[in-house]
Structures are given as C-alpha cells and as structure tokens.
C-alpha positions as CSV (number, residue, x, y, z in Angstrom):
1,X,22.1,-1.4,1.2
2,X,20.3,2.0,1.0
3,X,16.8,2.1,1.3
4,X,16.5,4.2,-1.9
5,X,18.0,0.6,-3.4
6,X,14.5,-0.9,-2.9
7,X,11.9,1.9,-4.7
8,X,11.2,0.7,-8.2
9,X,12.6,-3.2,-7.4
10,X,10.5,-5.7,-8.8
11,X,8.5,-8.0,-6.8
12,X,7.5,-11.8,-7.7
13,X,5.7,-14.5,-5.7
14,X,6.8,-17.8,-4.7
15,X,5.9,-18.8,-7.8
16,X,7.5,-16.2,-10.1
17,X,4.5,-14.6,-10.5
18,X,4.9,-10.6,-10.7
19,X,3.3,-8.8,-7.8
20,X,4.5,-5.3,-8.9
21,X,7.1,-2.8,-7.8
22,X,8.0,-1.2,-4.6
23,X,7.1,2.4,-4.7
24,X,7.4,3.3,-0.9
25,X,8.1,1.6,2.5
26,X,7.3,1.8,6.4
27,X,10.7,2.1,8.8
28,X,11.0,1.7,12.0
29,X,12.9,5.3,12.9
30,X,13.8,4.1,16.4
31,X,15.4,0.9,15.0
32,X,15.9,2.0,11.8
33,X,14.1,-1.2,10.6
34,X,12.0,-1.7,7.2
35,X,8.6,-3.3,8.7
36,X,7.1,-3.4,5.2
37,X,6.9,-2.1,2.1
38,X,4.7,-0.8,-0.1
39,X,3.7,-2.6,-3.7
40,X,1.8,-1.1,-6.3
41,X,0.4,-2.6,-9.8
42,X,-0.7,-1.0,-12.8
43,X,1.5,2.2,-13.0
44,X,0.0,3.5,-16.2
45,X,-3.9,3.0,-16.1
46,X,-6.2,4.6,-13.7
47,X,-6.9,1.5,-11.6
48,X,-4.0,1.3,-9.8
49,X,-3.7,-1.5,-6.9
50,X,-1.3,-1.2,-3.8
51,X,-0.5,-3.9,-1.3
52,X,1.5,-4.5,1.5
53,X,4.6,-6.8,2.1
54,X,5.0,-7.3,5.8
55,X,9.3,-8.2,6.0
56,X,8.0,-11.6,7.2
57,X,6.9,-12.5,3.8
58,X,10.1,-11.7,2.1
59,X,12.1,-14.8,1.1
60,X,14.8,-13.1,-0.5
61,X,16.3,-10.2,-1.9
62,X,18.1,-9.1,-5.0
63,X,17.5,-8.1,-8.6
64,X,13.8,-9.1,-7.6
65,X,12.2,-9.2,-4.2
66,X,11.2,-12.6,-4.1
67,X,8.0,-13.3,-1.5
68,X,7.3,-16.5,0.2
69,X,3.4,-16.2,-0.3
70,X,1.7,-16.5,-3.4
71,X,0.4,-13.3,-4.8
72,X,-3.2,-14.5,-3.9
73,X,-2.7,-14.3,-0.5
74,X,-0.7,-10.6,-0.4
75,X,-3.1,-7.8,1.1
76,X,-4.5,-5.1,-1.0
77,X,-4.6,-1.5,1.5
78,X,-5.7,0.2,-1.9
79,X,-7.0,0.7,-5.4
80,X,-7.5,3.8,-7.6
81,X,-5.2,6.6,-8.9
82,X,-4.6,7.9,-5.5
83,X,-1.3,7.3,-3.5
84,X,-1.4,4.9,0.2
C-alpha cells in the first residue's frame, strides 16, 4: 500500500467515534517505516485541531483507520489554522 493511500482516510475510535482524517505522516527513512501519523479535525473553520496517532494505537486498517484508544485519550500537538 502507498503511503499516498493513507492522506485523507478517515479515522474512528474504538468506539466508532470519528477522530478526523489523516492529512500527513512521520516515516522512518532509514526503515522506511510509518511511526505515526498526523490527524486533523475541523477542516473548514478556523479552529482547526491536529493529533497524533503513534502506529501502536492503530487496531486496524482499511476504508477507515480504526484506533484502539478512545478519542479522549489521543494527543492533541495543535490547534488553530496553522499546519503541525
């Protein structure tokens, strides 16, 4: 799967809860590993909220990235209009 596959992919909770979508990601370039990605919520306002999703928290992937945490407990690196 392409990396390019994951920016703009939904992201839920464990309990189906929507986090928000990915919109950029951290790589490993010796390993060429994903070690987390980047969420952000509220794409159209000016309060715009990004966390990140370490890979340990990913329970599966697919149409949705499903995490394994509730959204409560994901950690916000961000808020405002500006970019992480």
């Amino acid at each position: 799967m392409k990396a390019s596959n994951f920016l703009g992919t939904g992201v839920l909770d464990k309990n189906a809860l929507k986090v928000g979508k990915v919109v950029d990601m951290f790589v490993e370039p010796e390993k060429g590993l994903i070690n987390s990605i980047i969420v952000s919520k509220g794409e159209l306002g000016l309060r715009k909220e990004h966390f990140i999703i370490k890979t340990e928290e990913i329970e599966s992937l697919g149409d949705y990235i499903i995490l394994n945490i509730e959204k409560s407990q994901v950690e916000v690196v961000g808020e405002g209009s500006e970019t992480v």
